[in-house]
C-alpha positions in Angstrom: -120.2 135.4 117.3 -118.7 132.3 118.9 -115.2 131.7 118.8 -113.4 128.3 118.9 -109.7 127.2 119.2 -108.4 124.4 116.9 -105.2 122.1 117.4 -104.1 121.5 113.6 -102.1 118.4 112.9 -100.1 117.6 109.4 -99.5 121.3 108.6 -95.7 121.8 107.2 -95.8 125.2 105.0 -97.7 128.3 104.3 -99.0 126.4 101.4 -100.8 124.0 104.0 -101.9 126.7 106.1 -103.7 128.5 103.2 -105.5 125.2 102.7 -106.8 125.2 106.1 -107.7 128.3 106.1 -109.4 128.7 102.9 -111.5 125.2 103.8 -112.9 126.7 106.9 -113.5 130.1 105.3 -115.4 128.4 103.0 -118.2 127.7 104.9 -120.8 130.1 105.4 -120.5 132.8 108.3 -117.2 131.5 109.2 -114.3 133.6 109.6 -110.6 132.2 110.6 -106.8 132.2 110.3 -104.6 129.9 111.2 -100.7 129.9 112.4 -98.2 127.8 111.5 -96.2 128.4 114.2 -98.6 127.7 116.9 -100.2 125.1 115.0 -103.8 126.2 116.0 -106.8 127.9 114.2 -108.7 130.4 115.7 -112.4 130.5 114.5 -115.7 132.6 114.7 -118.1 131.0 113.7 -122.3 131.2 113.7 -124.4 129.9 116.5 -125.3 126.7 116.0 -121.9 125.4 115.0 -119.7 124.0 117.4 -116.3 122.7 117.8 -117.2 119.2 116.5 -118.4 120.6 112.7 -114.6 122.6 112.5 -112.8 119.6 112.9 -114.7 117.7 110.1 -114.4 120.4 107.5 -110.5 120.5 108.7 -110.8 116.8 108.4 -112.1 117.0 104.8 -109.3 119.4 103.8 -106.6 116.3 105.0 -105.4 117.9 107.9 -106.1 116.4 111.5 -107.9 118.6 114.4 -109.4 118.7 117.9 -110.5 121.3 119.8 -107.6 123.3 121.7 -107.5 122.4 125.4 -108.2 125.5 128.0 -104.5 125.4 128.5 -102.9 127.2 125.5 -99.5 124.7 125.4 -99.3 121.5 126.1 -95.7 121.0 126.9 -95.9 117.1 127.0 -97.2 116.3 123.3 -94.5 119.0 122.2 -91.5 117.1 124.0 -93.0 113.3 122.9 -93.4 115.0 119.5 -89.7 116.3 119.5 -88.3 113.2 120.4 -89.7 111.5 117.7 -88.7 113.6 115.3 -85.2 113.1 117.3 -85.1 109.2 116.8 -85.8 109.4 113.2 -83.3 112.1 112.7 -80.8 110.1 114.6 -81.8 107.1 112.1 -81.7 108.8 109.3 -77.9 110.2 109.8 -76.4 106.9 111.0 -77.8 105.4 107.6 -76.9 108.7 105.3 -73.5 109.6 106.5 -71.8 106.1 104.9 -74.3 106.5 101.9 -72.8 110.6 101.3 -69.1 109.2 102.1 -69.0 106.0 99.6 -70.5 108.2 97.0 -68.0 111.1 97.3 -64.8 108.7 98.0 -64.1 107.2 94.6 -61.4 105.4 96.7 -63.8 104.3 98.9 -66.1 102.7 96.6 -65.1 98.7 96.7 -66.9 96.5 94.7 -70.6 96.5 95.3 -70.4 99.8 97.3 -73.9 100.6 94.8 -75.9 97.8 96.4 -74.6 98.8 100.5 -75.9 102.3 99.4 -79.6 100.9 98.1 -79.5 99.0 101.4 -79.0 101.5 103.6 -80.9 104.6 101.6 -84.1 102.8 101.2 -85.3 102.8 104.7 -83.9 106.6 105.3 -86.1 107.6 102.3 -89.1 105.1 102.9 -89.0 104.7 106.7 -87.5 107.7 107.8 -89.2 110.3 105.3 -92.4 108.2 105.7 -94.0 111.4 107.2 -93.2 113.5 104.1 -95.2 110.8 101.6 -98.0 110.4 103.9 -98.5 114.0 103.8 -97.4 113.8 100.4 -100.3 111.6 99.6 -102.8 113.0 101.5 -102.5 116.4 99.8 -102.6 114.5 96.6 -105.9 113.0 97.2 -107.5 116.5 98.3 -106.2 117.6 94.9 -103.4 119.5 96.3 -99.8 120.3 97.4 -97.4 121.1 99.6 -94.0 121.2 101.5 -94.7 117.2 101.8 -95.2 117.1 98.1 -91.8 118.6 97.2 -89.7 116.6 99.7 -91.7 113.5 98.5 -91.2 113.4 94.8 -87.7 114.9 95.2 -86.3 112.1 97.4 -88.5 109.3 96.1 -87.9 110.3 92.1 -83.8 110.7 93.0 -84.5 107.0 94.7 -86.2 105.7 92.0 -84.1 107.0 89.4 -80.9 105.3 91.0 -82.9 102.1 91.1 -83.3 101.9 86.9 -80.5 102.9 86.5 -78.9 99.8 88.9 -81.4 97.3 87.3 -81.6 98.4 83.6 -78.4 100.9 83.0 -75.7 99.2 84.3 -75.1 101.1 87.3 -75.5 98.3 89.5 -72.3 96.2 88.2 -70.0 95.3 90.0 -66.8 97.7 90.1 -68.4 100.6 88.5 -67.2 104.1 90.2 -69.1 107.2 90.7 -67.5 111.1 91.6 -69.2 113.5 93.4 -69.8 116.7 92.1 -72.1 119.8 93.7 -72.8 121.3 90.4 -74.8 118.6 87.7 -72.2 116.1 86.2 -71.4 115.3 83.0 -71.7 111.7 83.5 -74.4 109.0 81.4 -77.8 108.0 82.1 -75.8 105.3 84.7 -75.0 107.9 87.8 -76.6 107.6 91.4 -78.5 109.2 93.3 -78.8 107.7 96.2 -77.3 110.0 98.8 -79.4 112.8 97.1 -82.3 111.0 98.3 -81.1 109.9 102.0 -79.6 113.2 102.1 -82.3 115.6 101.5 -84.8 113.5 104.1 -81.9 114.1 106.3 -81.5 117.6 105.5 -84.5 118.6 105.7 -85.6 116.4 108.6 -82.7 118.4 110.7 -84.6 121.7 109.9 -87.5 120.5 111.0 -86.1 119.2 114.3 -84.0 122.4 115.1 -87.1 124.4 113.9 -89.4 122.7 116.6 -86.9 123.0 119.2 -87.0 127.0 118.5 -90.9 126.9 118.4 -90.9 125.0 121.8 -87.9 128.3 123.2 -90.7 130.5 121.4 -93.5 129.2 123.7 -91.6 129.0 126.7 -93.4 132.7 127.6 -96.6 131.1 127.7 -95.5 128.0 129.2 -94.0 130.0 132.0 -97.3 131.9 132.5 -99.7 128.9 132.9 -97.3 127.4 135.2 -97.6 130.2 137.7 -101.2 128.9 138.1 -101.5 126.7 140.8 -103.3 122.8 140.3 -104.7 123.3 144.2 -105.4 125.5 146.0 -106.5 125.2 150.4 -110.2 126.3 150.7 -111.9 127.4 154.0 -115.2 124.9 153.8 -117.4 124.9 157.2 -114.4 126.5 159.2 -112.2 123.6 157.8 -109.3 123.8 155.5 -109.9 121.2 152.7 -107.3 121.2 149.8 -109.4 120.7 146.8 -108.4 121.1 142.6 -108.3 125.0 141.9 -110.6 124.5 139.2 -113.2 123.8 142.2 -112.8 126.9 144.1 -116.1 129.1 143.7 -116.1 132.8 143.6 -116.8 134.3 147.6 -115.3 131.7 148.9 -112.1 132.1 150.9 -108.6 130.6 150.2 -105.2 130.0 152.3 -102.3 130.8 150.5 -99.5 129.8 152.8 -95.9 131.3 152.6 -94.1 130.5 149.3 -97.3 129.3 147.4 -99.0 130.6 144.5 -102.4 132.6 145.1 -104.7 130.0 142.6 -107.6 132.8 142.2 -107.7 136.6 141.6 -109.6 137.8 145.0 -109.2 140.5 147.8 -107.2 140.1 151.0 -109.5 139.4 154.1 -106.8 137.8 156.7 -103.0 138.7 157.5 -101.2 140.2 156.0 -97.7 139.8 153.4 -95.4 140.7 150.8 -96.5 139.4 146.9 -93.9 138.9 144.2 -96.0 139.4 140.8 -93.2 139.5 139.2 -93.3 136.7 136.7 -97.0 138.1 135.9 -96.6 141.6 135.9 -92.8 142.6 135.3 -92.2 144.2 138.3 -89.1 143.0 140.4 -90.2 144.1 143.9 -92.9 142.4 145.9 -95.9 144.1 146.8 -97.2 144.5 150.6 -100.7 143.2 150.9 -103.4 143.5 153.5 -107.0 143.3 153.9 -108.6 144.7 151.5 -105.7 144.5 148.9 -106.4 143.0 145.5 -104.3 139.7 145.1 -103.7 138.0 141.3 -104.0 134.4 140.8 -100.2 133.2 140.1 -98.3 135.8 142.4 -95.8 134.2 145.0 -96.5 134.8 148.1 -92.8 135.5 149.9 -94.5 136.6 153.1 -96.8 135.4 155.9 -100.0 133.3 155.8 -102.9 135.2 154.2 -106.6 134.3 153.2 -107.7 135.6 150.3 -111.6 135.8 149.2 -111.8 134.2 145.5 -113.5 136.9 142.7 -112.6 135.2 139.9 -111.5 132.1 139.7 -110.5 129.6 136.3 -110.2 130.8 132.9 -111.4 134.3 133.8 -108.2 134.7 136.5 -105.3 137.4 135.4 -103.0 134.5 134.2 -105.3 132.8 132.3 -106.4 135.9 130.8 -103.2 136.8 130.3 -102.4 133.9 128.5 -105.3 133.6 126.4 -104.9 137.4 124.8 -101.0 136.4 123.9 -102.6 132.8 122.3 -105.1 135.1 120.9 -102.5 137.6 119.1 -100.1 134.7 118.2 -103.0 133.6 116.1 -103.8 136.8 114.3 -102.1 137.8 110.8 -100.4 141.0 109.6 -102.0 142.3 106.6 -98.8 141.3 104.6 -99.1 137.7 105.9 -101.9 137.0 104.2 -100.3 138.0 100.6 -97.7 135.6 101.5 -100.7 133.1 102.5 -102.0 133.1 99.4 -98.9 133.5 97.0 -97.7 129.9 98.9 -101.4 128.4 98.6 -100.6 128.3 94.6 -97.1 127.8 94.7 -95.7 124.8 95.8 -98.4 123.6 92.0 -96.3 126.4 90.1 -93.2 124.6 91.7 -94.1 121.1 90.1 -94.6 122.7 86.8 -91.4 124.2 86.7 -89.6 121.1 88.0 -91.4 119.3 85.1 -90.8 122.0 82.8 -86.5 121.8 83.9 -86.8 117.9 82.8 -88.3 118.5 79.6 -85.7 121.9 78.7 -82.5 120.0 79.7 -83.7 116.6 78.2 -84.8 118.1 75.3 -81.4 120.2 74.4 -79.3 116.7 74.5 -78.4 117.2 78.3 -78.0 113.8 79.6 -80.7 112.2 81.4 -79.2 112.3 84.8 -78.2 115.9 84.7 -81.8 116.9 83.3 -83.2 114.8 86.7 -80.8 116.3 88.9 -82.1 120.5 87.8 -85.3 118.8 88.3 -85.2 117.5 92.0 -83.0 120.4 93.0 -86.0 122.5 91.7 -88.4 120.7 94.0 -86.6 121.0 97.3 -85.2 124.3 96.8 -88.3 125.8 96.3 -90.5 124.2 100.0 -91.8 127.2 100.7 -91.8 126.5 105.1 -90.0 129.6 105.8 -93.0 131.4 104.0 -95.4 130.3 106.7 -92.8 131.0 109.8 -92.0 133.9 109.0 -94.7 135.8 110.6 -96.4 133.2 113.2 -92.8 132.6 114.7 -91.7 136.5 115.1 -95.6 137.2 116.6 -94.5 134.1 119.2 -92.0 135.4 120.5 -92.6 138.7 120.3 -95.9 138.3 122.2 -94.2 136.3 124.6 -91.4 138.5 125.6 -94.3 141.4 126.1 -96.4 139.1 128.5 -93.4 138.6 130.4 -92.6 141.9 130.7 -96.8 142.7 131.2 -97.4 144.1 127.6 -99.7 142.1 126.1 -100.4 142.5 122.2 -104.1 142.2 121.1 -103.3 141.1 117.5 -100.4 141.8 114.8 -102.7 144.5 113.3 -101.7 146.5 116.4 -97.6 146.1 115.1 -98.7 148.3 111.9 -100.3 150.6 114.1 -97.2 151.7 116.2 -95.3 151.8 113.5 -97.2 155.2 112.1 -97.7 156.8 115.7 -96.9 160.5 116.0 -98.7 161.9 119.3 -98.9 160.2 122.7 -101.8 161.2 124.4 -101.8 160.0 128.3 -104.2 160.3 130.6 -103.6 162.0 134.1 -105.0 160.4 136.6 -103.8 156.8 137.2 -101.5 156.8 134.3 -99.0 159.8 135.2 -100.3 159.9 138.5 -101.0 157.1 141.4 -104.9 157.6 141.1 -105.5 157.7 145.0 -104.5 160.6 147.2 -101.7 160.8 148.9 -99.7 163.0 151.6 -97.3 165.0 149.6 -95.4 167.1 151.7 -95.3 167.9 155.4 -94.1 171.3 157.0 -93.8 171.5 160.8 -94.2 175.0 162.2 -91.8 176.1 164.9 -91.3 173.6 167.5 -92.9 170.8 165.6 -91.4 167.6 163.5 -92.8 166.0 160.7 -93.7 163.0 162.6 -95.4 164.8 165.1 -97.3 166.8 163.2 -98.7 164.0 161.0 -99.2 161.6 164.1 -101.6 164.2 165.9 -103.4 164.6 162.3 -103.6 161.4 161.7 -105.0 160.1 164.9 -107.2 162.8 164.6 -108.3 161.7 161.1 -108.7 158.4 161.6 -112.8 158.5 162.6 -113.4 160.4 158.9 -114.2 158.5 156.2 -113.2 161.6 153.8 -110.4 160.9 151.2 -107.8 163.5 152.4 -108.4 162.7 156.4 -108.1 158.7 154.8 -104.8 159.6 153.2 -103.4 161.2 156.6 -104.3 158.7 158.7 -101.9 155.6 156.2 -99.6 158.2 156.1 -99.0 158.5 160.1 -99.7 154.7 159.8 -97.3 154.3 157.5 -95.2 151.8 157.5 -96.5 150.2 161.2 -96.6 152.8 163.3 -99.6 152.6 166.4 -101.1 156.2 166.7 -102.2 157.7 170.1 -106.2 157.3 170.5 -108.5 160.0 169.6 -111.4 161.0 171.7 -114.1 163.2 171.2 -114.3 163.4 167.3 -116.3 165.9 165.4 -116.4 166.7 161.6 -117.9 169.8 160.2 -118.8 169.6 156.3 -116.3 171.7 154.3 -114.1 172.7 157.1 -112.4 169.9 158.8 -112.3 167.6 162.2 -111.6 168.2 165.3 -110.7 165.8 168.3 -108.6 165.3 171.9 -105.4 163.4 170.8 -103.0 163.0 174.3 -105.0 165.5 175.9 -104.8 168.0 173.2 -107.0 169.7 170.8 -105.9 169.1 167.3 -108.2 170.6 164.5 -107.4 169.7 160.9 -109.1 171.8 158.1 -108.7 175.0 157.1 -107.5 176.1 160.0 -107.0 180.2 160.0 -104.9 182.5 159.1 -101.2 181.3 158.6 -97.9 183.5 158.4 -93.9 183.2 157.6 -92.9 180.0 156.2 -96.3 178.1 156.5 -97.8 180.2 154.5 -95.0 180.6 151.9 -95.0 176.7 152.1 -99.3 176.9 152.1 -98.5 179.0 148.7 -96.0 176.8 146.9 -98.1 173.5 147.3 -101.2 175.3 145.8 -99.5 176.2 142.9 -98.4 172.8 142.5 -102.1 171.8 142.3 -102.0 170.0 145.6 -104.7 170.5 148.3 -103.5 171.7 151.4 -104.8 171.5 155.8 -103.8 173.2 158.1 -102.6 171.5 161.5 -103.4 173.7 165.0 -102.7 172.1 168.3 -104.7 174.1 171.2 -105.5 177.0 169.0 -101.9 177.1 167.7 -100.8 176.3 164.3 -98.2 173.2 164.3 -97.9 173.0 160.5 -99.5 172.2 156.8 -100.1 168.9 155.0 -100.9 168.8 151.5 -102.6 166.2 150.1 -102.8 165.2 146.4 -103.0 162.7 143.8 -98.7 161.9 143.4 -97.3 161.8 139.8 -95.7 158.2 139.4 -92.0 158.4 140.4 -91.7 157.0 136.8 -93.8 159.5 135.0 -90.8 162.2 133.9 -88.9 159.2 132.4 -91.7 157.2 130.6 -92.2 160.6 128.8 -88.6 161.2 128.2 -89.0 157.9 126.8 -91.8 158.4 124.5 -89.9 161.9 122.9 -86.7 159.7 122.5 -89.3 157.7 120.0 -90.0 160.3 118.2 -93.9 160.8 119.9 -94.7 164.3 121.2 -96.7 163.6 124.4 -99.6 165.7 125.2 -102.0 164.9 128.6 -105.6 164.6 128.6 -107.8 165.1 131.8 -110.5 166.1 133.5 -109.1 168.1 136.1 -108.8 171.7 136.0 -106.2 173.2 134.9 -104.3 174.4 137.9 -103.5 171.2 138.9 -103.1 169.6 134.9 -100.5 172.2 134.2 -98.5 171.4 137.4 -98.5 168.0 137.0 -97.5 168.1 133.6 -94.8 170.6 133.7 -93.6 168.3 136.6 -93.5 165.6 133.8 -92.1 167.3 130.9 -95.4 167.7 128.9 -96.2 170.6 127.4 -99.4 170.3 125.5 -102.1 169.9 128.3 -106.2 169.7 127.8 -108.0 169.5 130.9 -111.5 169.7 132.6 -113.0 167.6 129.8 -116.1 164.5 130.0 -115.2 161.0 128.4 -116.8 162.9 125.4 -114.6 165.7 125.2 -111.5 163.0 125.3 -113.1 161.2 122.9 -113.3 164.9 120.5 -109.5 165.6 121.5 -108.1 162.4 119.6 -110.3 163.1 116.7 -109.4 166.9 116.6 -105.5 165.4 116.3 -106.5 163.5 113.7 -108.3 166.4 111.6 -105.1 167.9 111.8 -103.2 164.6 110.4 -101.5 163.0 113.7 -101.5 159.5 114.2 -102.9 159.4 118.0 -101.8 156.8 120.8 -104.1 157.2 123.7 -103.1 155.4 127.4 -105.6 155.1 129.5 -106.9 153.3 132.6 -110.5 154.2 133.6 -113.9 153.6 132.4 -114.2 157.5 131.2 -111.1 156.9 128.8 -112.9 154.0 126.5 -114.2 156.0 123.8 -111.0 157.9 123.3 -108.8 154.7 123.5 -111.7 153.1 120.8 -111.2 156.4 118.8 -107.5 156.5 118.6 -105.4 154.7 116.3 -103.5 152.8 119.2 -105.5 152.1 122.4 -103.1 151.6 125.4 -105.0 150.6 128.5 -102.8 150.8 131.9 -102.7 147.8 134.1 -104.1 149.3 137.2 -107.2 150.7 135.2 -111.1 148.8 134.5 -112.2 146.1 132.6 -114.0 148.8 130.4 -110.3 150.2 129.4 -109.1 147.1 128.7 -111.5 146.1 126.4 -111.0 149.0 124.5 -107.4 149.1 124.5 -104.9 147.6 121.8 -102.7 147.0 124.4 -103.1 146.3 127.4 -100.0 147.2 130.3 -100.7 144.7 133.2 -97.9 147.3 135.1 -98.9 150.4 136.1 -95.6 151.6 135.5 -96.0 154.7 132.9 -92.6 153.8 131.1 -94.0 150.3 129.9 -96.2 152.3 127.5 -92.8 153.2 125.4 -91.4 149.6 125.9 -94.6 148.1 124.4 -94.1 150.7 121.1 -90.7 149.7 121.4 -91.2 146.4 121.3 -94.4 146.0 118.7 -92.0 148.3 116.7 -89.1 146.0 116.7 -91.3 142.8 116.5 -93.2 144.5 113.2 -89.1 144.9 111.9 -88.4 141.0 112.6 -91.5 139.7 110.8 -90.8 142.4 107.8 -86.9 140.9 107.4 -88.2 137.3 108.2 -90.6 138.1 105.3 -88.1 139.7 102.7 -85.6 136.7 103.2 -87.9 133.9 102.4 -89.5 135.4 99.2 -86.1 136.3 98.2 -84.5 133.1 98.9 -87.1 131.3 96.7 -87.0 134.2 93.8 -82.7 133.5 94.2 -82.8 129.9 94.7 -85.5 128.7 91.5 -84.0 129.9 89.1 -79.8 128.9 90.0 -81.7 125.1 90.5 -83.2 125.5 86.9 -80.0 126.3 85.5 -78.5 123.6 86.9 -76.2 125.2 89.1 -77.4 123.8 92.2 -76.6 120.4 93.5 -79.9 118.9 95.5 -78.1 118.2 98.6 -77.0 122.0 98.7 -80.6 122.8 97.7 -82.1 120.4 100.6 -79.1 122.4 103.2 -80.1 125.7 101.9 -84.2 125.2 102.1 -83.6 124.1 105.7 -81.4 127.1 106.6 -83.8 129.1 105.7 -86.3 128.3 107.9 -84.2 127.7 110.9 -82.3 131.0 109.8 -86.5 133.0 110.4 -86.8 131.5 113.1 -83.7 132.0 114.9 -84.3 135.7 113.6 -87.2 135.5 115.4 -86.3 134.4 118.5 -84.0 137.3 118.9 -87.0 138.9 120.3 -86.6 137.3 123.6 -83.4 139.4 124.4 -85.8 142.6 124.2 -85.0 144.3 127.5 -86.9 147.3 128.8 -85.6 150.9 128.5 -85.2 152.3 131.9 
């Protein structure tokens, strides 16, 4: 099913997001949610209905859209938007502040003071607060209501009230005095409200300014991501370099990335060679050495030499703009117990009115002055905005999602934060997740009269004509880091035993060798046991030492499981491999529980058997013969270095290879799923609190207008505590 991407204007609360949301459900085959936070709506919808048919049914609903730009933030509207919000804050409080003072001053108030104070509060509540009538009215004429509705009729109705009472109760002559009070005054039908009305648009136009500035900080992950990507990029057109928009760049051909510029396509090294900082993109803090041949992500810095790099990907479908488009993806997504706040706020801000309504009535109709009964009334109304409803999940699921792509965790949806909060079992796969995937020299031992260097140069240069994977690993290893090795002459391989070739005029056979005695046979031993595969050096007939060869655990590997116990997971490995070399690897580790020698379906029947026996199953994997068991399991962790397969599988996907991040992205879906649950509990509790101290007249609407902006700021300052998260290590 197609999916689209809306930008939603007008939204303010949950109550407006439910609208949205319930509009575009509405229509047949259509499934979406929407975020407050992020102001977007992500849609699938039927073929045949494109981005043009979403906006009018969001258009019906009163709510502005477009379709949302390939670029998931658009920094620019956000600022221009924030500064306008800014200018009509910074109107509103030059206007309020002498409104609030004459009102609570008595000794202040000269004669007339009533008439500055309609002067200066009209255009705060009618200019300023212009946004929260039109939205006000616009819900209205949908047959609605929302956050806009309750800011409206409780400024305007405290407005209007002081007004009549000016013109028809004899609050407006001259050298009448008003006192201030925060609890509802005793006073006749002739008090003021004026800075109650300049006061809450004020208020609550403050929250909303101090809450965009904290969703702007709460974007600043993906903001940082898309910048990494590169407007141009130097292409290699008929042997010329032409610098041309990276969205022109075509997949085979070739691109210069010059020291200290940004790779602008995912592609393999074909020229020079340099050092790669990925660390914005991946998390990892030291620079990678490339060559040809080396995979290269669009967005890495190159902090080395001139290299040319041959584009495989290139646009949307590069690492960063994946990258991006997952975390814009999950931002969108609801937790189950979002919804239930979705819909309590789609009826509530109606149930609000009613009780606001019912407050006059009560207090007018057991002989409490008129003022007092409108006071309980408008205190009702802006106490009760339900905005910190709709933030509280969108804004935690920002920044959470954020910090993890920073880190290279990124979060598939907030259906995933349930799921590690239940895990009991970590099931990791072997190779390329504990171990580097490739194979590797392990351990070199010289026989008598021999060095390690000299041992693996000869085998090395000897190896360097085979194309098998252990003479491959010898050969970088002797290379390793630039070394030249002395030319080989007269190479021969022989299937199942070895190679054999003149090296400095000598013979040097690498295989099997023959028979081997004293320490290079206890040495021969020991590496066998360890599961490593082992060859056996002779230089003219005479054995110069052992090399064994294997797939290397991660230097990382003992810790990320160290890790995952410290959480409360028991780790247990799953491979293919036989066992020999399972059980070393994982007693090398600190795992215990080991299943080896098994197909992609025998994975797959390991998770479910944990499950039969009532474990909840994490499964990391990185290779196309772990999907089914990452599909299977209850989380699906898919290692960074692993296939596109994996990923798509996965839950989460680690853009790191590094073994550890799979505890810091339980960690931190665990402590994100925390945040949005106490986000959560503090707005329906302030509202439950709040209503019914405003019905009984013991809040003051200026105190209510403070406290309903708090609370939003207060979630989403909770929120953006996320971004401290720092990795275990």
């Amino acid at each position: 099913m197609p999916e689209h991407d809306l930008l939603i204007e007008g939204m303010t609360c949950a109550a407006c997001v439910a609208r949205v949301e319930k509009a575009l459900n509405a229509v047949d085959g259509v499934s979406a949610t929407v975020s407050l936070a992020t102001e977007r709506a992500h849609v699938d919808a039927p073929e045949g209905m494109d981005d043009a048919d979403l906006v009018e049914v969001v258009r019906r609903a009163g709510y502005g859209a477009a379709p949302a730009a390939e670029a998931p933030v658009d920094a620019g509207d956000a600022a221009a938007a924030s500064a306008a919000l800014r200018r009509r804050l910074l109107w509103a409080a030059v206007l309020t502040v002498p409104v609030m003072v004459l009102s609570m001053a008595p000794p202040l108030q000269f004669p007339g003071w009533q008439w500055v104070s309609l002067i200066l509060a009209t255009p705060v509540v009618w200019w300023c607060g212009w946004t929260f009538h039109v939205g006000a009215w616009a819900a209205l004429r949908h047959r609605s209501a929302s956050m806009d509705t309750l800011i409206s009729l409780g400024s305007g109705v405290a407005w209007g009230w002081s007004l009549v009472a000016m013109l028809f109760l004899g609050a407006g002559e001259i050298g009448m005095t008003m006192h201030m009070s925060l609890l509802p005054s005793d006073s006749s039908g002739a008090e003021l409200y004026f800075e109650v009305a300049a006061g809450i648009v004020t208020l609550v136009l403050l929250g909303r300014y101090l809450e965009a500035r904290a969703r702007r900080s709460a974007g600043e992950a993906i903001r940082a991501l898309m910048a990494l990507a590169p407007d141009t990029a130097i292409v290699v057109r008929e042997g010329t370099e032409v610098e041309v928009p990276a969205a022109d760049v075509r997949v085979g051909e070739e691109v210069v990335v010059r020291p200290g510029g940004r790779v602008p396509v995912d592609g393999e090294v074909v020229e020079g060679a340099s050092a790669v900082d990925r660390a914005l993109l991946t998390g990892e803090s030291v620079p990678v050495e490339v060559g040809p041949g080396d995979p290269v992500e669009g967005g890495a810095l190159n902090a080395g030499g001139r290299i040319v790099v041959r584009a495989t990907r290139v646009g949307a479908e590069t690492a960063v703009h994946r990258v991006a488009a997952l975390v814009q993806a999950a931002q969108a997504g609801k937790a189950p117990v979002q919804r239930l706040a979705d819909r309590v706020a789609g009826v509530f801000v109606p149930v609000v009115i009613l009780i606001a309504l019912g407050t006059l009535v009560g207090w007018l109709a057991t002989g409490n002055p008129a003022g007092e009964a409108m006071t309980a009334a408008v205190a009702v109304l802006v106490i009760s905005c339900p905005c910190a409803l709709g933030l509280a999940t969108p804004a935690a699921l920002m920044v959470g999602t954020g910090r993890g792509a920073q880190l290279g965790i990124l979060i598939r949806g907030p259906e995933v934060l349930e799921g590690t909060r239940r895990v009991t079992v970590a099931v990791l796969d072997k190779t390329g997740t504990l171990t580097e995937g490739v194979m590797r020299v392990a351990r070199v031992e010289p026989g008598p009269g021999w060095d390690n260097h000299g041992v693996l140069a000869l085998a090395g240069a000897a190896e360097a004509g085979s194309e098998h994977p252990i003479g491959r690993a010898i050969t970088e290893a002797a290379r390793y880091p630039s070394r030249a090795l002395p030319r080989a002459t007269g190479f021969r391989a022989t299937a199942g035993v070895g190679v054999t070739a003149e090296v400095a005029g000598q013979t040097v056979e690498v295989g099997r060798g023959g028979d081997l005695d004293g320490v290079l046979a206890d040495e021969r031993d020991r590496a066998l046991a360890d599961g490593l595969t082992v060859v056996a050096v002779r230089v003219d007939d005479r054995p110069a030492g052992i090399i064994a060869v294997g797939d290397v655990v991660r230097p990382e590997a003992a810790r990320a499981i160290a890790m995952l116990r410290d959480l409360g997971l028991r780790p247990v490995m799953l491979t293919g491999d036989a066992e020999e070399p399972a059980r070393a690897v994982a007693a090398s580790v600190g795992i215990d529980e080991v299943v080896s020698g098994v197909l992609p379906e025998g994975k797959e029947q390991a998770v479910r058997d944990l499950q039969a026996a009532g474990e909840v199953v994490a499964m990391a994997g990185d290779g196309v013969n772990d999907a089914p068991a990452l599909v299977r399991a209850d989380l699906g962790i898919a290692m960074g270095t692993g296939t596109d397969v994996a990923s798509e599988a996965a839950d989460i996907t680690l853009v790191t290879p590094d073994p550890r991040a799979i505890a810091d992205a339980i960690r931190l879906s665990r402590r994100t799923l925390r945040t949005i649950q106490g986000n959560l509990v503090w707005a329906f509790g302030y509202n439950v609190a709040a209503i019914p101290l405003a019905v009984m007249g013991l809040l003051n609407p200026l105190i209510a207008a403070a406290a309903m902006g708090l609370s939003s700021i207060f979630v989403v300052t909770n929120s953006l505590r996320l971004r401290g998260f720092r990795p275990a290590r």
